[in-house]
C-alpha positions as CSV (number, residue, x, y, z in Angstrom):
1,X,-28.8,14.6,5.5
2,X,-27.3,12.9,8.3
3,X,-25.1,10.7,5.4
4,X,-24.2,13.5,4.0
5,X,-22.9,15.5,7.0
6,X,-20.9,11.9,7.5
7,X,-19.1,12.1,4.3
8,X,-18.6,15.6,4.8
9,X,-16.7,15.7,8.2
10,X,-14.9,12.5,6.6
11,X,-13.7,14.0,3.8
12,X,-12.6,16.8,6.1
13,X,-10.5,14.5,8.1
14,X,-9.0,13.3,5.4
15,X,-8.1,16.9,3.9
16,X,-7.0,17.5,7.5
17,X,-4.6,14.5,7.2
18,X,-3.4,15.7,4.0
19,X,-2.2,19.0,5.4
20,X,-0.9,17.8,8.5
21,X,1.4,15.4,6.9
22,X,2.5,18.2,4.4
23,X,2.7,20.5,7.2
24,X,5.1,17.6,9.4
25,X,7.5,16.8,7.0
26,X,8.8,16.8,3.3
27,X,9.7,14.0,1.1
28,X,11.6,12.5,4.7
29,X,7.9,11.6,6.0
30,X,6.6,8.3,4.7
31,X,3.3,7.1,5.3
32,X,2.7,3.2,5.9
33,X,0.3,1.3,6.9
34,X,1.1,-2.0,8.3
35,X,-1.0,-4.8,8.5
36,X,-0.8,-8.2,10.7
37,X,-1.9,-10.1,14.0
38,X,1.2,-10.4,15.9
39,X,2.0,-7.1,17.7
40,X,5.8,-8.4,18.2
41,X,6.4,-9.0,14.7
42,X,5.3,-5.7,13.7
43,X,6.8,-3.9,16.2
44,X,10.0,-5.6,14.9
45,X,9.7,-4.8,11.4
46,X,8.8,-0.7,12.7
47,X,12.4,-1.0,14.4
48,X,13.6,-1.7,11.3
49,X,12.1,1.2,9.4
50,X,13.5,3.2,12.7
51,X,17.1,2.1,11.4
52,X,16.8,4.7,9.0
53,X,17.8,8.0,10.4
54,X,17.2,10.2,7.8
55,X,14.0,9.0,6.8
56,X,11.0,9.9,9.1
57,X,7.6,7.1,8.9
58,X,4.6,7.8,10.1
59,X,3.1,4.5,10.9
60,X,-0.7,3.1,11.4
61,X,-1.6,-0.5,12.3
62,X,-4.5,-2.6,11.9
63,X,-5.0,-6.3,13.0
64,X,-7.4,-7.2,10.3
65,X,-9.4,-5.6,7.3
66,X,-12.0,-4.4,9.4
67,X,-9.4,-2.3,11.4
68,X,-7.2,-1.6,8.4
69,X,-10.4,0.2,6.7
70,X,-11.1,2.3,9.6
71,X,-7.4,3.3,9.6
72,X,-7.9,4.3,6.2
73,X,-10.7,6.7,6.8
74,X,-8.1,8.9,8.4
75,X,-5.0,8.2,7.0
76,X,-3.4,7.9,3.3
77,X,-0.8,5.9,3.2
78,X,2.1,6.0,0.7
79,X,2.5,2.0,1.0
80,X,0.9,-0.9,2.7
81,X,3.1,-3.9,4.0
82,X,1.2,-6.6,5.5
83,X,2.9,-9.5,7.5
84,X,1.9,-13.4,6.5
85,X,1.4,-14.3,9.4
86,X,-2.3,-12.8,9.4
87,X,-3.4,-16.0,7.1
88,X,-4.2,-17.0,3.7
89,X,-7.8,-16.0,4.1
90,X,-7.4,-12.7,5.9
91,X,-4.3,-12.0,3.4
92,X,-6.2,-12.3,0.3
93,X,-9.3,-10.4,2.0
94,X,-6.7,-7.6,2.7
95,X,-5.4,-7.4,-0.7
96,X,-9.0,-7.4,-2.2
97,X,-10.2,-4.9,-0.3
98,X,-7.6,-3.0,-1.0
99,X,-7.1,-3.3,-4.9
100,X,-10.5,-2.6,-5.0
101,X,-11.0,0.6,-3.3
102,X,-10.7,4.0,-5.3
103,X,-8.6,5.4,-2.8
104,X,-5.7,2.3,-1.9
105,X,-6.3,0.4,-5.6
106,X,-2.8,2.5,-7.0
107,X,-1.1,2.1,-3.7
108,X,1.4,-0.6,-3.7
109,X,0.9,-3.3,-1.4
110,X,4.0,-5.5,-0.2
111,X,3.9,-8.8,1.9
112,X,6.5,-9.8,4.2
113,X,7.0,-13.7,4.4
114,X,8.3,-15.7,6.9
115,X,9.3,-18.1,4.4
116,X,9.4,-18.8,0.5
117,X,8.0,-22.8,1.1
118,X,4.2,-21.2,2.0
119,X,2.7,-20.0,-1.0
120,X,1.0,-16.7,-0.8
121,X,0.4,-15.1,-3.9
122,X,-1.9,-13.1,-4.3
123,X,-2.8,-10.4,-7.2
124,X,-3.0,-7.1,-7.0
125,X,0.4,-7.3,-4.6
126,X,3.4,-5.7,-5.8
127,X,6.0,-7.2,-3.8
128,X,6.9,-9.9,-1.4
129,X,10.1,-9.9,1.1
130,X,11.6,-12.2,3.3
131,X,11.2,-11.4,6.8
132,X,14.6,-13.4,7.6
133,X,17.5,-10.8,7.3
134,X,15.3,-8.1,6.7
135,X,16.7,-4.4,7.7
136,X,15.2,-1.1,7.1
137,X,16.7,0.1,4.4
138,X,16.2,-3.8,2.2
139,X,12.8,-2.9,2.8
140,X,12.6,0.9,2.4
141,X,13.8,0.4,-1.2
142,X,11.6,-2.7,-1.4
143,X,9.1,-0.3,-0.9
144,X,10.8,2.2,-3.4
145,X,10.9,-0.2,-6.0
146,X,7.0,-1.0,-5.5
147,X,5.9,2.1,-5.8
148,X,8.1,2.7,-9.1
149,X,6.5,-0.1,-10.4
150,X,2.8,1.2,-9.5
151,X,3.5,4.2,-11.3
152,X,4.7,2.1,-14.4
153,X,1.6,0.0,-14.5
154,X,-0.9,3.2,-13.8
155,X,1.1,5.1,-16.9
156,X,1.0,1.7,-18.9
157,X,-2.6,1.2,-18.3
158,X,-3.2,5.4,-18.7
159,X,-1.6,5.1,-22.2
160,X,-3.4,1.9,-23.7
161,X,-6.3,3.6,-22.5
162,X,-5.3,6.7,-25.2
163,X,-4.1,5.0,-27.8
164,X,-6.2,1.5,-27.7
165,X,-8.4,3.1,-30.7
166,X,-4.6,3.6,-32.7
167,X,-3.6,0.2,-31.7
168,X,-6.8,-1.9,-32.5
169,X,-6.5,-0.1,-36.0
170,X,-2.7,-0.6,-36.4
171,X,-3.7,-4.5,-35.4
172,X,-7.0,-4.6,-38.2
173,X,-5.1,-2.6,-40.6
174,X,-3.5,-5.1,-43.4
175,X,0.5,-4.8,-44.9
C-alpha cells in the first residue's frame, strides 16, 4: 500500500509538471536536462541557450546518474545534453540509463565534447557538438535536428513493426 501511494503521488507530480509547463509557456518553453560535473561549464553552455531571446528553456541539472534520475521523477525533458567531461564511465552509464528507461528511451540525448581527439561514442546518443565555438542557437538546432531524427527512427522502427509480416513475405516470396 505504501508502494502504491508512492507511485501515485509520483505520477501526480509528474501530471503536475506536465500542466505546469503547458500552463508557462507554448512551443517557446523547452525543456532540457543537462548533465555534467563541472558547474562552470554548464553554467556556460545555459548562457548560451540564454542567447536566444525568443526561445524560453526551462533547465534541470544533475551531476551524475544518480541525480539525473531523481531529476527525472519530476521533470520531462524535451532533450538531454550531457557535457564529456563527466567521464567515459559515468557517460556511457548516463546514456544507458537513459535509452533504457520507458520514459527518456525516445528522448534524444546529445553530448557536448571538448574535443574530437577523445573518443566518446556511445549508442543510443543522437548527436555530438563541439563545445569550442559553440553559441546558442548552433546548439538549439543541434538539438532540433536530434529530435527530428528521434522521431524518424521511432516512425522507422513503428512501421517495420507493421509491415515486417509484408516484408518477410515479399523477401520469401520467389520472381
Amino acid at each position: 500500500m505504501k508502494n502504491g501511494l508512492r507511485l501515485r503521488k509520483l505520477n501526480d507530480s509528474l501530471v503536475v509538471n506536465k500542466l505546469a509547463m503547458l500552463a508557462v509557456g507554448n512551443n517557446n518553453s523547452i525543456p532540457v536536462l543537462m548533465v555534467g560535473n563541472n558547474p562552470i561549464e554548464l553554467s556556460n553552455i545555459l548562457d548560451r541557450l540564454k542567447q536566444l531571446k525568443e526561445k524560453e528553456f526551462i533547465t534541470k541539472i544533475a551531476f551524475d546518474v544518480k541525480s539525473s534520475l531523481q531529476c527525472l521523477a519530476t521533470f520531462t525533458p524535451r532533450y538531454i545534453v550531457i557535457d564529456d567531461n563527466i567521464g567515459k564511465e559515468e557517460l556511457a552509464r548516463s546514456v544507458n540509463s537513459f535509452s533504457r528507461r520507458r520514459a527518456t528511451k525516445d528522448i534524444p540525448i546529445t553530448i557536448l565534447k571538448n574535443s574530437n581527439y577523445e573518443d566518446t561514442i556511445c549508442e543510443g546518443t543522437f548527436n555530438y557538438l563541439l563545445k569550442a565555438n559553440l553559441t546558442g542557437e548552433l546548439l538549439y538546432r543541434a538539438l532540433n535536428n536530434s529530435e527530428t531524427y528521434s522521431k524518424a527512427q521511432i516512425f522507422l522502427q513503428q512501421a517495420y513493426q507493421r509491415r515486417k509480416g509484408k516484408l518477410k513475405q515479399l523477401l520469401t516470396s520467389r520472381f
